[in-house]
C-alpha positions in Angstrom: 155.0 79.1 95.5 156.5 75.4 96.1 156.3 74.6 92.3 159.3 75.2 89.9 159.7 74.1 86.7 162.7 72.1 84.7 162.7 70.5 81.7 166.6 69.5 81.5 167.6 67.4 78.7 163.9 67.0 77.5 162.7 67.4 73.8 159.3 67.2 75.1 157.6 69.5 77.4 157.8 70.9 80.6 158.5 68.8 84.3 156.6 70.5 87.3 158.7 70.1 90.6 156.8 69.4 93.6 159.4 68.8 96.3 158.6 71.9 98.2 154.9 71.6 98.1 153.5 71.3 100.8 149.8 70.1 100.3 148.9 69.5 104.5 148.8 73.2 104.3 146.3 73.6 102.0 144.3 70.4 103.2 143.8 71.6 106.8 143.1 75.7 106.1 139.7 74.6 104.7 139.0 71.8 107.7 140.4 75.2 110.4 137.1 77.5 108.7 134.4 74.7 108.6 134.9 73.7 112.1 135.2 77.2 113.5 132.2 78.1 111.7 130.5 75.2 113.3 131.7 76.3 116.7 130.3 79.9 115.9 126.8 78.6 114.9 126.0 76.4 117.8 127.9 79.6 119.7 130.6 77.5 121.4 132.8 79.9 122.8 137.0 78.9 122.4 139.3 79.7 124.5 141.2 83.3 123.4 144.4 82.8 124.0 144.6 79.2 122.5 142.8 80.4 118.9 145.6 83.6 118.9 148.1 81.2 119.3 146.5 78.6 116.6 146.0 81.9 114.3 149.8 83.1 115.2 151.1 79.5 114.0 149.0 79.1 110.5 150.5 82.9 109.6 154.0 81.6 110.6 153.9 79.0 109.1 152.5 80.2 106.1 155.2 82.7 105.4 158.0 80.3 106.9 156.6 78.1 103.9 156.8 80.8 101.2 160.5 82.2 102.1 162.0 78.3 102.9 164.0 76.4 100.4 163.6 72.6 101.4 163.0 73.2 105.0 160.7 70.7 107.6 159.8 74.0 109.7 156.8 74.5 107.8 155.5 70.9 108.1 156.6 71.2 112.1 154.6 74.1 112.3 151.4 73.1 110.2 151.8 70.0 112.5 151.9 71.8 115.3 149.1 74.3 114.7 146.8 71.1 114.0 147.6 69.8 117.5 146.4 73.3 119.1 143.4 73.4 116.7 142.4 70.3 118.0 143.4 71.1 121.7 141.1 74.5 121.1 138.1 72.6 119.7 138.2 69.5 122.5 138.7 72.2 125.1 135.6 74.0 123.9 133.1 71.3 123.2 133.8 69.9 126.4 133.3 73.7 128.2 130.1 73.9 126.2 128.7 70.5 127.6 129.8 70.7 131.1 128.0 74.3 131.1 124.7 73.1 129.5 124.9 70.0 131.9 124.9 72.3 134.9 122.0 74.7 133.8 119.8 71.2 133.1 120.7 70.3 136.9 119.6 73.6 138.6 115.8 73.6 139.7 
């Protein structure tokens, strides 16, 4: 994927390139599915169009990353998809506790 190997002018061994590596992807895909599956089980409803457009951005990214040679549109866009994940998530706790707030107010 972002590895590639060289081994000029060595007797011993193998070298692993990781220039084009890029480990934010693979640190936030993990944090994206344990916090959405929080949100489902305490049934916190985010808003549609904002998780198409988080989901949208991980796939772009994601194949921007695998086809790019050396390119900071991938980190952009990992960046970028964190910002609306975190956007999302705000938004929806906040929804979820200004809603339960008003049914503990009505008689």
């Amino acid at each position: 994927m972002g590895t590639g190997t060289w081994g000029i002018n060595k007797t011993v061994g193998w070298a692993w390139d990781l220039s084009n590596f890029n480990f934010l992807q693979f640190i936030l895909y993990p944090i994206y599915l344990v916090v959405y599956g929080i949100l489902c089980l305490f049934k916190v409803r985010t808003n549609y169009w904002l998780t198409i457009i988080h989901f949208g951005l991980i796939l772009y990214s994601l194949f921007s990353f695998m086809n790019s040679d050396f390119s900071l549109i991938p980190f952009f866009l990992t960046i970028l998809s964190f910002i609306i994940f975190l956007i999302n998530t705000i938004y929806s706790i906040k929804f979820k506790l200004k809603k339960t707030s008003l049914k503990s107010e009505k008689p």
